[in-house]
SERO-4910 file (N, C-alpha, C, O; in steps of 0.05 Angstrom, whole numbers):
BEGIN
 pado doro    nc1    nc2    nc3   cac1   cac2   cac3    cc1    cc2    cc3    oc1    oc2    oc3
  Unk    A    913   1681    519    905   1689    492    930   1698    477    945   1715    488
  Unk    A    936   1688    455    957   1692    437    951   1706    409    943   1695    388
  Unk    A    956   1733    414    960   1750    382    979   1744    369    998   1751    382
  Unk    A    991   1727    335   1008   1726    324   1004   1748    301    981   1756    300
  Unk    A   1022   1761    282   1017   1773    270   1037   1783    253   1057   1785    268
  Unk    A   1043   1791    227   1063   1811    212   1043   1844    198   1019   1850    193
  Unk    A   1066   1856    195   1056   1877    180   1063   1873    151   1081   1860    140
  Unk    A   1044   1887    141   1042   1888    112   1063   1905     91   1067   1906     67
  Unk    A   1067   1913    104   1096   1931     88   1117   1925     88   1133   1931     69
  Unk    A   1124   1906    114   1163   1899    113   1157   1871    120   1173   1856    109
  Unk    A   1138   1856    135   1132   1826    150   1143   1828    175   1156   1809    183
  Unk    A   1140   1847    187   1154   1849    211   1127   1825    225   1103   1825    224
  Unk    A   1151   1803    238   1127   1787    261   1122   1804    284   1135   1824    291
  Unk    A   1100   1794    294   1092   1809    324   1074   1788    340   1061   1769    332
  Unk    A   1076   1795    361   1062   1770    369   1060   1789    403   1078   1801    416
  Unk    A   1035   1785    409   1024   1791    441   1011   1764    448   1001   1749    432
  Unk    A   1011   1760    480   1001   1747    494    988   1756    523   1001   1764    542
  Unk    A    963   1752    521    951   1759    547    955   1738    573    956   1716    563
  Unk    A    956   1737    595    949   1710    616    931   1726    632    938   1748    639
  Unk    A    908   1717    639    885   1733    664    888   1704    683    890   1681    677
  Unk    A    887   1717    706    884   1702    732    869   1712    748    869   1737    746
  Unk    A    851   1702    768    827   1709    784    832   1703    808    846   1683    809
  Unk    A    828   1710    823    821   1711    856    795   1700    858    779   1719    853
  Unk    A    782   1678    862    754   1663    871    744   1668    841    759   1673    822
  Unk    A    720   1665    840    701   1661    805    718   1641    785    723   1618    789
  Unk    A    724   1656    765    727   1637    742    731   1654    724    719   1675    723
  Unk    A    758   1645    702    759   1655    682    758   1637    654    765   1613    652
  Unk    A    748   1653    634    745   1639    607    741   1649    582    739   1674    585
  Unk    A    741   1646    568    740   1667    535    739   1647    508    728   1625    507
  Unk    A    752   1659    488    745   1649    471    773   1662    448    778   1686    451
  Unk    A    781   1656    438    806   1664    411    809   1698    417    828   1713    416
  Unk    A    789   1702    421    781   1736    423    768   1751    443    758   1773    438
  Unk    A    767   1743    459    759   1749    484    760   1741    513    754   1717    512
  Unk    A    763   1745    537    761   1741    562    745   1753    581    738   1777    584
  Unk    A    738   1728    594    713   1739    603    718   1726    639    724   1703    643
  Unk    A    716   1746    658    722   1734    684    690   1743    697    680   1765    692
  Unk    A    677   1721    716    660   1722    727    661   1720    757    669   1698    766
  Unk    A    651   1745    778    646   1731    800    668   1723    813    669   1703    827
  Unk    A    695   1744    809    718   1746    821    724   1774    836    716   1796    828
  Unk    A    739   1769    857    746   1796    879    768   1814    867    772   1837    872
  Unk    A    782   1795    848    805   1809    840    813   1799    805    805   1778    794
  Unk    A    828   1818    793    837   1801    773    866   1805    763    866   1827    750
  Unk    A    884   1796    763    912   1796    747    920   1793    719    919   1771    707
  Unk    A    929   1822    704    928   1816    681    952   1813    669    965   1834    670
  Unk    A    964   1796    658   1001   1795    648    988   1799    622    969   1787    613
  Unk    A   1005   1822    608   1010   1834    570   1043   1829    574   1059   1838    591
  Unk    A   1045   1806    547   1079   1808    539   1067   1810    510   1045   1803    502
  Unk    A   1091   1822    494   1091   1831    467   1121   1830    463   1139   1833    479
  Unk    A   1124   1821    427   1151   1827    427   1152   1824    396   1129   1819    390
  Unk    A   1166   1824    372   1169   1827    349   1189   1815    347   1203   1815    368
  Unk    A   1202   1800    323   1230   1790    308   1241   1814    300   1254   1809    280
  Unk    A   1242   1837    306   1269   1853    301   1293   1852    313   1299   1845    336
  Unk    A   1307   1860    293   1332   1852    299   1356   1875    290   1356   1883    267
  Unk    A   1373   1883    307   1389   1909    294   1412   1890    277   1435   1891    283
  Unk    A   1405   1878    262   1423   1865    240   1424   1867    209   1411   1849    198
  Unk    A   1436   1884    193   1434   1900    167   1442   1869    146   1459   1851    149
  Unk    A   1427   1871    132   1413   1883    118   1380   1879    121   1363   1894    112
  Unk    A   1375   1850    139   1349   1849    140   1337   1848    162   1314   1838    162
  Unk    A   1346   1858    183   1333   1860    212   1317   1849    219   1297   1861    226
  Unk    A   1318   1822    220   1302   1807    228   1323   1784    242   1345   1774    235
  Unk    A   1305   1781    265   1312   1752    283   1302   1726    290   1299   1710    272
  Unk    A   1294   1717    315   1272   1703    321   1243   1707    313   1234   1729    307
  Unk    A   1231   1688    314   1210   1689    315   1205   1687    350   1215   1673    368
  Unk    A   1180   1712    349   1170   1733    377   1159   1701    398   1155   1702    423
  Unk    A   1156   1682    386   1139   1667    408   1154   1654    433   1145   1643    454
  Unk    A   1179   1657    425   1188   1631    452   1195   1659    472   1188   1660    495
  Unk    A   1209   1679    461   1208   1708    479   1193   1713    495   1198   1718    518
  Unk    A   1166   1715    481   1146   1727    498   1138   1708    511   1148   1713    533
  Unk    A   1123   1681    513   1117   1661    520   1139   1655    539   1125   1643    556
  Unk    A   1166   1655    550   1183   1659    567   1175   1678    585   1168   1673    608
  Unk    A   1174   1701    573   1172   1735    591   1137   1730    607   1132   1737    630
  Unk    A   1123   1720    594   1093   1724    608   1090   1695    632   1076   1695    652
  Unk    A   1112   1669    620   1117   1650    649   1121   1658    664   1111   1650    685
  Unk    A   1136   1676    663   1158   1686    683   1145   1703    697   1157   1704    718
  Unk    A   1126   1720    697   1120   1741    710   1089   1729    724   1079   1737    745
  Unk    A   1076   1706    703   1053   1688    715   1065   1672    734   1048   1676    752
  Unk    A   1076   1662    742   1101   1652    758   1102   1670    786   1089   1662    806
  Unk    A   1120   1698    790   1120   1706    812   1095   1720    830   1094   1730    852
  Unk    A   1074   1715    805   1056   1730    818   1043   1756    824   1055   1773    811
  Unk    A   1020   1769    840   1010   1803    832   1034   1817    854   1050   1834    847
  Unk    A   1034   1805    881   1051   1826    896   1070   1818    889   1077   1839    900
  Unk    A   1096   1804    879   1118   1799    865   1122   1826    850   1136   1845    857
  Unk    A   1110   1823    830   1108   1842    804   1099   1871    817   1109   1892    810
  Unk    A   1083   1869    832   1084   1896    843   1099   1911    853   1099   1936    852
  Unk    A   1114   1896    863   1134   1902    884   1156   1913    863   1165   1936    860
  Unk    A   1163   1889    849   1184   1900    828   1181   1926    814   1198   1943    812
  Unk    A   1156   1926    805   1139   1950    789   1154   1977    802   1166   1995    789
  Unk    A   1149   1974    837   1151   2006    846   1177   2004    846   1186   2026    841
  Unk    A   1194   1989    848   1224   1984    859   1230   2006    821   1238   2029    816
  Unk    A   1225   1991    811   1232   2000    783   1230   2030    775   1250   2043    770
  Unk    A   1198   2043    776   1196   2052    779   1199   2090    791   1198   2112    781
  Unk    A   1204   2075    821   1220   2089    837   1249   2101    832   1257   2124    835
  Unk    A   1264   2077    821   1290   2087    821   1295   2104    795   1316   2116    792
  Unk    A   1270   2106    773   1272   2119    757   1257   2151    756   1262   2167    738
  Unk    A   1242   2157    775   1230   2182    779   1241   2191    811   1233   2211    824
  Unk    A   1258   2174    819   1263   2181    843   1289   2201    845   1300   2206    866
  Unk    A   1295   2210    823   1322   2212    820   1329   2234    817   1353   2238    814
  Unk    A   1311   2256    818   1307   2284    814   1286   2299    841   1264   2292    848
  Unk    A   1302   2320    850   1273   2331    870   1289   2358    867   1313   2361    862
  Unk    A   1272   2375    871   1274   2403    872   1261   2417    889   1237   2418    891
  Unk    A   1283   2433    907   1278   2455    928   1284   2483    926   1303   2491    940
  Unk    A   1274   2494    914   1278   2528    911   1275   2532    937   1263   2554    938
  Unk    A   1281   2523    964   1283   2536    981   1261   2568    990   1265   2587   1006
  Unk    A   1244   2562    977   1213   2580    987   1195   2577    991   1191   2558    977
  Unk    A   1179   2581   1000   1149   2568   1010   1127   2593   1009   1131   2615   1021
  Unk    A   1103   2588    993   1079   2599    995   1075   2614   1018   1074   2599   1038
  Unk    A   1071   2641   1024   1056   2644   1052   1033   2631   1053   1020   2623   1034
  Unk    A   1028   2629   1078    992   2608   1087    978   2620   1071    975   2605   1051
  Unk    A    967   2638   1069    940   2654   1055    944   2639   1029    925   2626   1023
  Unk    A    967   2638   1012    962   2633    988    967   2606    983    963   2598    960
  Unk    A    976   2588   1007    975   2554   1003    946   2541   1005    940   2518    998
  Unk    A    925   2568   1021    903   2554   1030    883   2564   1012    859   2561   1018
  Unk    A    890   2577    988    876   2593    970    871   2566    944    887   2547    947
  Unk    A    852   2563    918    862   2551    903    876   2566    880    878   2589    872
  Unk    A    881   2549    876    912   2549    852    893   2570    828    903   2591    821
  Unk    A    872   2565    819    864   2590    798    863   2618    813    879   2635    808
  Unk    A    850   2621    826    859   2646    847    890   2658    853    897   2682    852
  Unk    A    899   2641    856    930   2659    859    941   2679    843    963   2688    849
***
């Protein structure tokens, strides 16, 4: 499913694209909708992207479709555990990057207490 679109104030293009994939059943829709039946699983690829452009005076570049339409192959392509995988890898290395040990610990009574009580 393909959203094309501008805004009304500057014409900024925009453009989203859905891809759904199923595990057994069937998928199908309509300009505006998707509809999966009678599947175990479902995979959903969202790419989005806009013709902006950091170029003065009129910031504008491409038109969003061959971008996104690239970006949503590409990821319909490797697949759910591919993308997953990447997901945590990404993820990870971005919240992984901070931990904190004040070096103290709750006595038992008050670890086994709940937290409004304390």
């Amino acid at each position: 499913m393909t959203v094309p679109g501008n805004l009304n104030d500057n014409q900024l293009r925009f453009e989203s694209q859905l891809y759904v994939t199923a595990e057994g059943g069937s998928v199908g829709g309509t300009d505006t909708k998707v509809r999966v039946d009678n599947s175990a699983a479902v995979t959903i690829v969202l790419g989005a992207g806009t013709d902006y452009a950091d170029k003065y005076p009129a910031y504008r570049g491409e038109d969003p479709h061959k971008g996104v339409t690239k970006v949503v192959d590409a990821a319909t392509e490797k697949g759910y555990e591919a993308l997953r995988t990447e997901h945590i890898a990404d993820d990870r290395g971005l919240f992984d990057r901070f931990s904190l040990d004040p070096g103290q610990r709750l006595p038992d009574a008050a670890r086994s207490s709940p937290a409004q009580t304390r």
